[in-house]
C-alpha positions as CSV (number, residue, x, y, z in Angstrom):
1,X,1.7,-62.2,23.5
2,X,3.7,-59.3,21.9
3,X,7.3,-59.4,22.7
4,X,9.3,-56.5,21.8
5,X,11.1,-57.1,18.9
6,X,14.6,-55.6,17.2
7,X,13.7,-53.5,14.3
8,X,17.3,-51.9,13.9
9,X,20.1,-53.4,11.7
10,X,21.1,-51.3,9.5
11,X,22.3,-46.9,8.7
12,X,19.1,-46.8,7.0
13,X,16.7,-48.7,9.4
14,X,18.7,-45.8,12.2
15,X,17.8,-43.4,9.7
16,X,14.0,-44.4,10.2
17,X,14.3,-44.7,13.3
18,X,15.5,-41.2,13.9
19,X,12.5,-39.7,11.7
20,X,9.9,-41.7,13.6
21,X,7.4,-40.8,16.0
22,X,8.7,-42.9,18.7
23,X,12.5,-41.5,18.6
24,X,10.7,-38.3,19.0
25,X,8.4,-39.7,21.9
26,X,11.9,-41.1,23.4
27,X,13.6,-38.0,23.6
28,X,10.6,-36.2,24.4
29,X,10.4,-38.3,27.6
30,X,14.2,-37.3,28.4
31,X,13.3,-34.1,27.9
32,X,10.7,-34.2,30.2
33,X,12.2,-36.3,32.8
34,X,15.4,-33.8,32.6
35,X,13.2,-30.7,32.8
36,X,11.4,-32.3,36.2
37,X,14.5,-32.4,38.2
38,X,15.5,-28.7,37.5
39,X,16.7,-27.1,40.4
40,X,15.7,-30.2,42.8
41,X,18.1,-32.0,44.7
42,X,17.8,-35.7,45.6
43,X,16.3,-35.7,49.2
44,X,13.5,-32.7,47.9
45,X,10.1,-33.6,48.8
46,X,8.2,-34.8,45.6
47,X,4.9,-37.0,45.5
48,X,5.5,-40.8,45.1
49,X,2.6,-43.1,43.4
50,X,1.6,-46.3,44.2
51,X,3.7,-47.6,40.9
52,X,6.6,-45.8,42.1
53,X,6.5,-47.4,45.2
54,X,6.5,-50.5,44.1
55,X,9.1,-49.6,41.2
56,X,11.4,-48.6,43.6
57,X,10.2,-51.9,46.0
58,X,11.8,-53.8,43.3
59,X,14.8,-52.0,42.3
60,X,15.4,-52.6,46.1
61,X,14.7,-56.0,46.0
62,X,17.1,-56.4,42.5
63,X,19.6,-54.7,44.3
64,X,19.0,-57.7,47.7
65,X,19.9,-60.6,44.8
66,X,23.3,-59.5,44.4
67,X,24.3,-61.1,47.9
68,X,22.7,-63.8,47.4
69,X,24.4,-64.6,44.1
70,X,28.2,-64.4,45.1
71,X,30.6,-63.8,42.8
72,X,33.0,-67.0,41.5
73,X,36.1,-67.9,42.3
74,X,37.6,-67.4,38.6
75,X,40.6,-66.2,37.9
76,X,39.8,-63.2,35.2
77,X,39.3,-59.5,36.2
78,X,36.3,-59.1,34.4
79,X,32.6,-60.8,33.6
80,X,32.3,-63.1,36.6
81,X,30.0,-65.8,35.6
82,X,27.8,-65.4,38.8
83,X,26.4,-62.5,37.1
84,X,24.6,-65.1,34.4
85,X,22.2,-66.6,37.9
86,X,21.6,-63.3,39.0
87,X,20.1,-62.1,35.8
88,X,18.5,-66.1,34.9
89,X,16.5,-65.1,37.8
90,X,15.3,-61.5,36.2
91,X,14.3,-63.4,33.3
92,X,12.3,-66.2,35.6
93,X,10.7,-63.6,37.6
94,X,10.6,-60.6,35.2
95,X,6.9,-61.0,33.9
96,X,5.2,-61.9,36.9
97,X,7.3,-58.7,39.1
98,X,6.4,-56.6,35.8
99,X,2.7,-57.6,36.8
100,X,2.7,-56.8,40.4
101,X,4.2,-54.0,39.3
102,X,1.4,-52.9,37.3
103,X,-1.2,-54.3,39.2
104,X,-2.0,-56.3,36.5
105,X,-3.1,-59.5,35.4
106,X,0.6,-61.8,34.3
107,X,-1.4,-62.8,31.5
108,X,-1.7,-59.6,29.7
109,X,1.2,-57.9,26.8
110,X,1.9,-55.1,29.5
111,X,4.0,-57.2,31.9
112,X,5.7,-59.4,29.1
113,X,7.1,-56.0,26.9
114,X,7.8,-54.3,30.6
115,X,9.8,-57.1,31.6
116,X,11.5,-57.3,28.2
117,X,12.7,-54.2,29.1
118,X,13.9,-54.7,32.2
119,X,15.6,-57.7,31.6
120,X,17.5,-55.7,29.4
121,X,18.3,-53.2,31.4
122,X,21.2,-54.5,33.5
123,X,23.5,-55.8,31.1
124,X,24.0,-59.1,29.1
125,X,24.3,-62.3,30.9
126,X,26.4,-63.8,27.5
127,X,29.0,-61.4,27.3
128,X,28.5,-60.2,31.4
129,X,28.4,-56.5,29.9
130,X,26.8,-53.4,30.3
131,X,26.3,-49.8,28.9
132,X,24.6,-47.2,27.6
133,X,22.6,-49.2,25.5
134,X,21.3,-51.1,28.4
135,X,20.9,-47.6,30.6
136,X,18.6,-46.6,27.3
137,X,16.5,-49.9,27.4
138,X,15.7,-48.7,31.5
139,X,14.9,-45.1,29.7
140,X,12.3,-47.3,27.3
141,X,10.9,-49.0,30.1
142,X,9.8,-46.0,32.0
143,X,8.8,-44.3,28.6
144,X,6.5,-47.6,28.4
145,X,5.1,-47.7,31.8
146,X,4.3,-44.0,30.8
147,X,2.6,-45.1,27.6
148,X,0.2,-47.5,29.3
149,X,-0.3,-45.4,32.2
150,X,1.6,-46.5,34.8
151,X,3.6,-43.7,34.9
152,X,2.4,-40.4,35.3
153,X,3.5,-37.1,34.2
154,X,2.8,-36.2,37.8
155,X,5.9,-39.2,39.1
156,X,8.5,-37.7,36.9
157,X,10.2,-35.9,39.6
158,X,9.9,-39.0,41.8
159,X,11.4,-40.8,38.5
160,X,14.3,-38.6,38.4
161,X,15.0,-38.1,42.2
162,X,14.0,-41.4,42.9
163,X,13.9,-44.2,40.3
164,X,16.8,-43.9,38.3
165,X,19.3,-43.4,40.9
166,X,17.9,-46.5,42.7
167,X,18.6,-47.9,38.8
168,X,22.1,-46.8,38.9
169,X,22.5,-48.3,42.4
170,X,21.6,-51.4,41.0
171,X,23.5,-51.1,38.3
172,X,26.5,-50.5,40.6
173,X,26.5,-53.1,42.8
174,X,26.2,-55.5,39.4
175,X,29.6,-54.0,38.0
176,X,31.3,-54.2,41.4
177,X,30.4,-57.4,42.3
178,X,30.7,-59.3,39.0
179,X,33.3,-57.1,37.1
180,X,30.7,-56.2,34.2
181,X,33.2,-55.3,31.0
182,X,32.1,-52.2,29.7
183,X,30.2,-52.6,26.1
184,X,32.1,-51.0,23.7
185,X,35.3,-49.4,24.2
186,X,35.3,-46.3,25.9
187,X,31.3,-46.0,27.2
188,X,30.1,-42.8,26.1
189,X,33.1,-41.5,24.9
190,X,35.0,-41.4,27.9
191,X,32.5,-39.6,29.7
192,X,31.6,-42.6,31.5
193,X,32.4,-46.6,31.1
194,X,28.6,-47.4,32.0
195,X,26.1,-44.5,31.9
196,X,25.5,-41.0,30.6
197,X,21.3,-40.2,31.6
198,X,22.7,-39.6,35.3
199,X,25.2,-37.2,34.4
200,X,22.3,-35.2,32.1
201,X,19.9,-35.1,35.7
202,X,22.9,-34.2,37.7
203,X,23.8,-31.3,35.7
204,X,19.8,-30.5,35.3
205,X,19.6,-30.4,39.4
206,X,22.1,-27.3,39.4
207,X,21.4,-25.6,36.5
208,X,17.3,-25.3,37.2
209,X,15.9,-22.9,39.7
210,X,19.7,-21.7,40.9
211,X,20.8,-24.9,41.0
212,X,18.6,-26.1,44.3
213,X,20.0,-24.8,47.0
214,X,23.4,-25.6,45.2
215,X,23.7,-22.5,43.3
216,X,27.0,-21.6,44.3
217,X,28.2,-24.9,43.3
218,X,30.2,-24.5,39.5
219,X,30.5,-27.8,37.4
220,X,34.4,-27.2,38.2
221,X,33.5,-28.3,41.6
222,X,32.7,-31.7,41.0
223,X,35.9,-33.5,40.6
224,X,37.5,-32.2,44.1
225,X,36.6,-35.3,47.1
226,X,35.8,-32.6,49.2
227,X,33.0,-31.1,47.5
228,X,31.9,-35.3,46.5
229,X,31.3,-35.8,50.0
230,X,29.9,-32.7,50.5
231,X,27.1,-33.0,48.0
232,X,27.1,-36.3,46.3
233,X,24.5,-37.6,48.6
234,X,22.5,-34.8,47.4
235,X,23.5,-34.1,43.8
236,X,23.7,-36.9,41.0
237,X,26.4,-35.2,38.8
238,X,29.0,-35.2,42.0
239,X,28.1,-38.9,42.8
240,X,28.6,-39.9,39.4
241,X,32.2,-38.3,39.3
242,X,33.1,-39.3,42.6
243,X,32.4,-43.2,41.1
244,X,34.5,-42.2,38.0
245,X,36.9,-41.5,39.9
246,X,37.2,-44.1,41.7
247,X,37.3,-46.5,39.5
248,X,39.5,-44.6,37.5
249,X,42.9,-43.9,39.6
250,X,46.5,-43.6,39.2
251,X,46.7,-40.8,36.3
252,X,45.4,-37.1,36.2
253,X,41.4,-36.9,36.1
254,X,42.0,-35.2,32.6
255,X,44.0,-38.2,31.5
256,X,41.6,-40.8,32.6
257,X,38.3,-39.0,31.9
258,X,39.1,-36.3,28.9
259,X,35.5,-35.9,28.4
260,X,34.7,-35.8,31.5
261,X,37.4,-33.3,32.6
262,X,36.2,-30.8,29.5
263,X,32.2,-30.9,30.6
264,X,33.5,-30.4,34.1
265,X,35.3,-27.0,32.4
266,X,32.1,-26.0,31.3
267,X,31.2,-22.6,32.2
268,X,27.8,-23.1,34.2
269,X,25.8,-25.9,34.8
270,X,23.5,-25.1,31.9
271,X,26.1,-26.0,29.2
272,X,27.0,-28.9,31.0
273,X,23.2,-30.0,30.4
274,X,23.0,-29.5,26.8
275,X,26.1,-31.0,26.1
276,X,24.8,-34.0,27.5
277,X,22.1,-34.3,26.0
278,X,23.7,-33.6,22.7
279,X,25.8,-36.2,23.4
280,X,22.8,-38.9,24.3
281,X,21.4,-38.0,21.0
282,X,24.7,-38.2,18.8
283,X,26.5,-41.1,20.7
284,X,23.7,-43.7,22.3
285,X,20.0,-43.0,19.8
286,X,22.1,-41.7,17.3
287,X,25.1,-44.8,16.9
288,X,23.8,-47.9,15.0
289,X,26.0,-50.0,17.4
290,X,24.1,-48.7,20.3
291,X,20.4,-48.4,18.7
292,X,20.3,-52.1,17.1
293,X,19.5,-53.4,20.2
294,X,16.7,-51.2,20.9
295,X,13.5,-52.8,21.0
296,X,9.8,-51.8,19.9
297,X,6.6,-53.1,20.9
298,X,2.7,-51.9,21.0
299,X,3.4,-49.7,23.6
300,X,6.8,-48.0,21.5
301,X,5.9,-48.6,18.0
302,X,8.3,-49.2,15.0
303,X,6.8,-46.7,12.4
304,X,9.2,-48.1,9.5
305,X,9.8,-51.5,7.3
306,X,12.6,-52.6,8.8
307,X,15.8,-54.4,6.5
308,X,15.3,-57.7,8.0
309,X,12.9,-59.3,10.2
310,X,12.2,-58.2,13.6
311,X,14.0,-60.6,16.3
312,X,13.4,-60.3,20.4
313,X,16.4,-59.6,21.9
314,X,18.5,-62.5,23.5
315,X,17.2,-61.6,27.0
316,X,13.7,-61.4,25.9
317,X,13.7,-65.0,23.7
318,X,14.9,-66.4,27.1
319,X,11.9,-64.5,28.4
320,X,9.5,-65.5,26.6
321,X,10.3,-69.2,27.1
322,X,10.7,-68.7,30.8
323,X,6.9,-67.2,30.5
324,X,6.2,-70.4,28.7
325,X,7.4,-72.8,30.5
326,X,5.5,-71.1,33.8
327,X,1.8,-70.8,32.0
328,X,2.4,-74.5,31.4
329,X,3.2,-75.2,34.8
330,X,0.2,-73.2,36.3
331,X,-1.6,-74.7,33.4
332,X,-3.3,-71.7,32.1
333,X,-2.6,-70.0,28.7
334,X,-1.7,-66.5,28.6
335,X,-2.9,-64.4,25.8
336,X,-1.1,-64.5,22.2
């Protein structure tokens, strides 16, 4: 089987990176993910797939393990260690939920680079962090179920309406219940501890089409509670300031969140949008810190000769043997 493999180490391996056809395939799919929640907002009716379904089936079902993984009695504010059986149970599971996910055969590359992906995802079980690194490996999972046809260009609104904030749910509940320390200093920034690609949709719901229905909503709006529970449920870019926010209490919102507080200055919901996405390709594809952990496979190519040699991620080397251990078990022999 083909696992997908580290390729980035060094400024001139991100260099490569950033003049290859898959870092243009990357932010193409951004692009068009953004682009397919214009002037939607998150209860619109959009057409849901059978992969979808199920994609969202499991995000569901990712979300159910957090109860039944409590967090430890331990005395430290951050990384509870319960966070490490949650995700050793991604990394069990991940191939064979990656193949009922595709409909698939367990046997086949698909399911083993999906679930590399995933198991990536949702932060690392060594450090019990998370990121925007690990909010981009969830971006190269879809762009992989798109490259082997799983995903459709017709399910991108149901990706962006649909998927990703079930993703972020997820995500959630993980940094609630097990205190996930935020990789790197200051996320994205400031903008965010954890994540940045929800902000980007949020602002992309009210700046398309007269902003859904919330057209007379201004990006000034979104860090007053009122208009939060107004139209969080409805809106990503309120939801995702409300949960700033609450995290983040006990100073001024423009103490606590500078960048946050300035895109929230922004003039129309338009700006807000490209400055987010400038800010996805400058501080998350564009950061060597960020991209070294990016992984390529079949599906998402590595066009370049990279400084050292390709190494699976930590998650996905526990992965693999995980996979390995369960053909032998069944005693069949996936392919290689």
């Amino acid at each position: 089987m083909e696992l997908p493999l580290r390729h980035i180490f060094s400024p001139a391996d991100l260099r490569s990176f950033q003049s290859s056809p898959v870092y243009t395939d990357v932010l193409s799919f951004l692009g068009s993910l953004n682009a397919a929640v214009a002037g939607k907002a998150l209860d619109a009716e959009v057409p849901e797939s059978p992969f979808c379904g199920r994609l969202l089936a499991l995000l569901r079902m990712l979300e159910g393990w957090v109860a039944e993984y409590p967090p430890l009695k331990q005395p430290m504010r951050f990384g509870n260690k319960a966070f490490r059986d949650w995700h050793a149970r991604l990394v069990r599971e991940g191939v064979a939920q990656c193949a009922a996910l595709l409909a698939a055969p367990a046997g086949g590359a698909a399911p083993l680079q999906l679930a590399s992906y995933l198991a990536d995802a949702f932060g690392n079980p060594t450090r019990i962090d998370y990121g925007t690194g690990h909010e981009a490996s969830f971006l190269f999972f879809l762009c992989a179920a798109g490259a082997c046809g799983a995903l459709a260009p017709t399910d991108l609104p149901c990706a962006g309406l649909r998927v990703f904030p079930a993703y972020v749910r997820v995500c959630r509940a993980l940094q609630r219940a097990y205190g996930l320390e935020p990789a790197g200093s200051h996320g994205v920034w400031s903008l965010d501890d954890y994540h940045i690609i929800p902000f980007l949709l949020g602002a992309s719901q009210l700046a398309g089409a007269g902003g859904g229905g919330g057209g007379e909503l201004r990006p000034c709006d979104a860090p007053r509670p009122d208009a939060q529970a107004a139209h969080g449920a409805r809106y990503l870019f309120f939801d995702c300031v409300r949960a700033v926010m609450e995290v983040k209490r006990g100073a001024p919102f423009a103490e606590t969140s500078p960048l946050l507080a300035q895109l929230c200055d922004m003039p129309s919901w338009a700006k807000a949008n490209e400055a987010v996405a400038r800010m996805f390709k400058a501080e998350v594809v564009g950061k060597l810190p960020v991209a070294q952990h990016f992984l390529f496979c079949s599906l998402l190519p590595a066009a370049w000769q990279s400084s050292r040699e390709p190494v699976p991620s930590d998650a996905g080397a526990a992965l693999l043997a995980a996979q390995a251990v369960a053909e032998a078990g069944s005693g069949g022999g996936g392919e290689t």
